[in-house]
N, C-alpha and C positions, 0 to 999 in steps of 0.2 A: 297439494300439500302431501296426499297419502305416494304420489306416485314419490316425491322428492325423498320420505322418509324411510322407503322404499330402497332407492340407491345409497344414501348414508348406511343403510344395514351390510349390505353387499361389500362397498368400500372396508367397511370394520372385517368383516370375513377374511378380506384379500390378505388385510393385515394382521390378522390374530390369528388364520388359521394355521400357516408357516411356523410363528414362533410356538405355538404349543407341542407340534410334531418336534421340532428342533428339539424339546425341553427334554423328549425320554420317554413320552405316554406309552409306555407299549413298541417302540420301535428300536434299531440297531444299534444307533446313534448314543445310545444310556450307555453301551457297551465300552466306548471308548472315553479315554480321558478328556478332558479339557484342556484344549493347548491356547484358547484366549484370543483365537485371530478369527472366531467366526466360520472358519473354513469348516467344508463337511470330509469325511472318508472318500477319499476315490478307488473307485474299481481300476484295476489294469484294465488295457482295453480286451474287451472277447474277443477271438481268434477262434475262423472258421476253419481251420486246415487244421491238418493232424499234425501231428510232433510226438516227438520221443522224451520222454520224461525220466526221471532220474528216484524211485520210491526208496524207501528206506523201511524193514522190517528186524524183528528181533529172532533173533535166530530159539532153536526148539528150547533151549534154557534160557532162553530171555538175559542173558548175559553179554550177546555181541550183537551186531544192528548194523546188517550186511544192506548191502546195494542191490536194487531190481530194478532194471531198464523196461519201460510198459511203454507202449504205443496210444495214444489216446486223440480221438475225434473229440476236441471243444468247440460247444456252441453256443450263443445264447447266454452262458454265463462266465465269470470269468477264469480266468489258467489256473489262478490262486485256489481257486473253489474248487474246479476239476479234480487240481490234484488232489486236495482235500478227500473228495470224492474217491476217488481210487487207491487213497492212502485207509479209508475205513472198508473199502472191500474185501481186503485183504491181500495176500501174496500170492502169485503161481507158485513159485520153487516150495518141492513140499519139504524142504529145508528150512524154511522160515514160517511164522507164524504172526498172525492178525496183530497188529499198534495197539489196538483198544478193542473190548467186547464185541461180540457181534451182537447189532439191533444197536450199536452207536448213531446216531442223525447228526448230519450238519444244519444247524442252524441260520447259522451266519459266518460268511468269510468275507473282513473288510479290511481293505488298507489306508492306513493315514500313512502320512511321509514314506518311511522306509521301512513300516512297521506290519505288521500283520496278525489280525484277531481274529482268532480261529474260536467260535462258539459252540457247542458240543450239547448232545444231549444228556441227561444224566445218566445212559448208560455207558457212559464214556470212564465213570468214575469207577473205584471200588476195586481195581486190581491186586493194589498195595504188593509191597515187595519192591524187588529190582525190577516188576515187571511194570510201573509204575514209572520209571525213570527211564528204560528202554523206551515206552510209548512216549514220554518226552523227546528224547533224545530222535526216535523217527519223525515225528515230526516237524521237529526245529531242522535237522538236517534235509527231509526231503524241502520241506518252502525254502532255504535259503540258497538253495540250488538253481531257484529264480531269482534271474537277473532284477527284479525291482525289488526284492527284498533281504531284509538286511537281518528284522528280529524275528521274533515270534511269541504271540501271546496267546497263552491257552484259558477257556473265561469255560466251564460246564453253567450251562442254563442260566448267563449271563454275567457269572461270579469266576474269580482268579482261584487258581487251585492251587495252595501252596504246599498241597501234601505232594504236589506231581515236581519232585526232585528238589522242595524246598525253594522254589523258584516262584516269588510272588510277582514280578516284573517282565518287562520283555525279554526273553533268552535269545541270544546271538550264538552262533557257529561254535565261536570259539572257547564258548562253555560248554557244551554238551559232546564237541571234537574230540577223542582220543584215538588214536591211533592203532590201539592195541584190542578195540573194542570194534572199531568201526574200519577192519581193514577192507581190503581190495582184493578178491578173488583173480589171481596170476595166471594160474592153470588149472586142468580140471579135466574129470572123466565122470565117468556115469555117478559115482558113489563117491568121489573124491574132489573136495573143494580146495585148494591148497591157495595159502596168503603169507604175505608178512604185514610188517605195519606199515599204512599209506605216508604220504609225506616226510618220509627220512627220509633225504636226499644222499644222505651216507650211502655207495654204494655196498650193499648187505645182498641183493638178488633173493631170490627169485623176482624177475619184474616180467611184466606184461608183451610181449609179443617181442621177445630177443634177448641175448645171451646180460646175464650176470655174473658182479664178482662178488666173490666171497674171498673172505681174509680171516686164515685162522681156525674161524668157528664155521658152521655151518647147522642155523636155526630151522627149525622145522614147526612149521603151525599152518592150520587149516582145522576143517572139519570133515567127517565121516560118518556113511552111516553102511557099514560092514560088519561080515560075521566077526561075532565075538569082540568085536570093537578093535578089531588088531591092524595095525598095519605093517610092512614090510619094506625099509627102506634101502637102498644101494646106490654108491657112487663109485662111477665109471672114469677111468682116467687112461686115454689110449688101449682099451679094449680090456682096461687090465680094474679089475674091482677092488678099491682100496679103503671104501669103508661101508659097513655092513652093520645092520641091527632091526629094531622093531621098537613099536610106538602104540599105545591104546589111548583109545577115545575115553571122554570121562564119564560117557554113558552110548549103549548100543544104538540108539536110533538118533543119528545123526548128532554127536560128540564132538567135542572140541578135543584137539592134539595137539602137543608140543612138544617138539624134543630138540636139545642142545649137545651139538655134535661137536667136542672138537678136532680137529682134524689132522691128521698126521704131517710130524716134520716133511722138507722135501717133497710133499706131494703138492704141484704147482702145472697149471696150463689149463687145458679146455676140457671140461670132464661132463658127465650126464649124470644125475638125478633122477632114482626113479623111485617110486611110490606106488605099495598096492597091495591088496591085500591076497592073500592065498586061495588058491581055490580047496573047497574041503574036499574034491574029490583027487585030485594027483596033488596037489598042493604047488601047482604052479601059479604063475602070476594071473591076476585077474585084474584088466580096464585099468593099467597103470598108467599113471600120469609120468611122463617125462617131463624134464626142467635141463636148456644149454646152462653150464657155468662156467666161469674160467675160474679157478682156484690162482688167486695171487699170493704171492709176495708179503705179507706185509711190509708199509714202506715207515719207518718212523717222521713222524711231522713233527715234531715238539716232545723236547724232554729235558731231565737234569738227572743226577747222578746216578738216582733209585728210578725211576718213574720214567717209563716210553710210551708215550702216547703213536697211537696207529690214526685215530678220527675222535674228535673231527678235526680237521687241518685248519689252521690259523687261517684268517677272514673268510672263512665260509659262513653264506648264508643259508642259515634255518629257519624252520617256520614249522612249528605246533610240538616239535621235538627232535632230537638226536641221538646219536650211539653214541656213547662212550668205550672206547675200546684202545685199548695197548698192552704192557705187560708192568710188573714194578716187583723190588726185593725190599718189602718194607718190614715196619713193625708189624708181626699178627697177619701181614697181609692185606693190611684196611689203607686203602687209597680214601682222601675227603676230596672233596669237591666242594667249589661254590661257585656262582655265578650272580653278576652286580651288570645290572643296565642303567647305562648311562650316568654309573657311579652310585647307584643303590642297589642294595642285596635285594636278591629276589628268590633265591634259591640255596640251601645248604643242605648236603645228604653223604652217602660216604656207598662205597661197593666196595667187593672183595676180591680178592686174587686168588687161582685157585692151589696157588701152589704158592709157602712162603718168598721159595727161592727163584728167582722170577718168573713169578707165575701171570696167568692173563687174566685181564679184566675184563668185563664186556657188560655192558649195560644200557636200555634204554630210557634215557631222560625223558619228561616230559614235561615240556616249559609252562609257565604261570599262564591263564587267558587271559590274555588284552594287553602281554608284556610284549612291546616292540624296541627296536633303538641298536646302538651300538654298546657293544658286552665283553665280559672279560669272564672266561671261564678258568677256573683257579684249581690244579690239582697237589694234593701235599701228600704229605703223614705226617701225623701229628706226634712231635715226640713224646717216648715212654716217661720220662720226667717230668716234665711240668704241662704237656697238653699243645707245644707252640708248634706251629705248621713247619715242617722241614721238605726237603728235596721239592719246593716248588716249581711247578708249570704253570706259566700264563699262556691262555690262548685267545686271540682277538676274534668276534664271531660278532655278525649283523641276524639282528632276530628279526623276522619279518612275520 
């Protein structure tokens, strides 16, 4: 009888010890929602070889959230976690600076579906600021850079953090994506990082290992960390220097730069870009970056009587944003714009010209998150009498 009463105890264990772990006592599994199918969190699988990995940090103002390629041996745990792991270490380039506090812990990194819960110590919290939503933003961008994930959820010591960019849910790419924030280093010298925005497929150049065009303008952004925050820019056209100026950083140790060139009539073909700062002793160039360009043309794709569109050209496909760019002799100057996918508004704003009498426009849009389908991008001026759209352009565009 005792041994019999014996195995009935055991049997009860087999089956009540499972469902209590399952319940949250203390384990991972609290962390995640209830999706109602029984299923538990799967790990990717671990991977014993190295790989190249793709980090994301916030640059020295925590304002842009540049790209770091790291090398990294996983083992034993999984890719999701590593990265994790080497995303709280912080960055090599001393251009960039640590996602979250140092003395952050990973707690837990689990995946359900296509989703990813990233669990954090509580010194993970407490940044506040834009420095707060940079760490968001690194990231949601560095995980979804892995192929099995899609979202990202951020839980400090098992709880969602809604102060980290107002985001109580899974965050996807294409929320925390801009292009103007999270560009792509093109070229580069010892003290000079030079970018434009990723994903405008608008050719605009400078692009990454070969010649661009430029039409018109010619943008200039990057960061620096140079004397006096100065830099020194010149463009080269058949050996002959056709435009000339200088550019400061918005603060001396490693600053953000922009400068919008426009570019002179008739100057058209294959020209050189170059970038750098002076030296304070002869005041020659110092570790300039050069950039091939070809200066085009502009070509008109779409217009009416006021209004010349140069980009984006009818049925092109975009994805996260575009240029806006032609010339127009409107009212005041004020070109409107709107854009309807798939027959609903999803965007209305307006740019300016910089001259009444057909002056150029140039601007970069940046589309709605999660807005896909086929689009009609709509440019007017709105008349001085009563406000109704005149000298319209329609343009067909696939948002992807």
């Amino acid at each position: 009888m005792f041994r019999h009463k014996v195995f009935l105890f055991f049997i009860m264990l087999l089956v009540f010890v499972p469902t209590l772990a399952a319940s949250g006592c203390g384990t991972v599994f609290s962390l995640l929602p209830d999706q109602g199918t029984g299923s538990v969190p799967v790990d990717p699988t671990p991977a014993a070889e190295g790989m190249t990995v793709r980090l994301y940090f916030p640059d020295l103002t925590a304002q842009l959230v540049l790209a770091e390629d790291r090398e990294l041996v996983v083992q034993g745990i999984s890719v999701a976690e590593a990265v994790v792991a080497a995303l709280l270490e912080g960055p090599e380039a001393d251009y960039l600076q640590r996602a979250f506090p140092a003395g952050s812990r990973v707690i837990s990194v689990e995946i359900t579906g296509r989703v990813v819960y990233v669990n954090l110590s509580e010194e993970a919290r407490g940044q506040g600021g834009s420095a707060e939503m940079a760490a968001l933003r690194s990231l949601v961008l560095t995980l979804t850079e892995l192929e099995t994930v899609d979202r990202v959820q951020l839980l400090i010591e098992g709880r969602s953090v809604v102060s980290f960019g107002e985001f109580a849910g899974p965050v996807g790419r294409d929320e925390v994506y801009d292009p103007l924030v999270s560009p792509e280093i093109v070229a580069e010298s010892g003290r000079i990082k030079v970018f434009l925005p990723r994903g405008n497929r608008v050719k605009a150049g400078p692009a990454p290992g070969g010649t661009s065009t430029v039409m018109g303008r010619l943008e200039l952004y990057g960061i620096a960390g140079v004397p006096d925050g100065k830099l020194i820019y010149e463009l080269t056209l058949n050996g002959e220097r056709v435009v000339e100026g200088s550019a400061t950083t918005n603060q001396m140790d490693w600053g953000t730069f922009f400068e919008s060139v426009t570019l002179p009539e008739g100057v058209y073909g294959d020209a050189v870009l170059r970038i750098y700062p002076e030296s304070r002793g002869d005041g020659g160039p110092v570790a300039a970056v050069e950039i091939p360009l070809t200066v085009e043309k502009p070509r008109v794709v779409a217009e009416s009587k006021q209004i010349k569109v140069y980009s984006p050209a009818p049925g092109s496909v975009v994805s996260g944003g575009f240029e806006l760019h032609g010339v127009a002799q409107v009212y005041e100057g004020t070109v409107s714009y709107d854009l309807t996918i798939d027959g609903v508004p999803v965007l209305q704003d307006f740019t300016t010209a910089h001259d009444f009498d057909w002056g150029i426009f140039r601007k970069a849009v940046k589309l709605p998150a999660g807005k896909r389908g086929e689009a009609v991008l709509r440019l007017y001026s709105e008349s001085a009498e009563d406000g109704s759209p005149m000298f319209i352009v329609e343009i067909p565009l696939t948002i992807q």
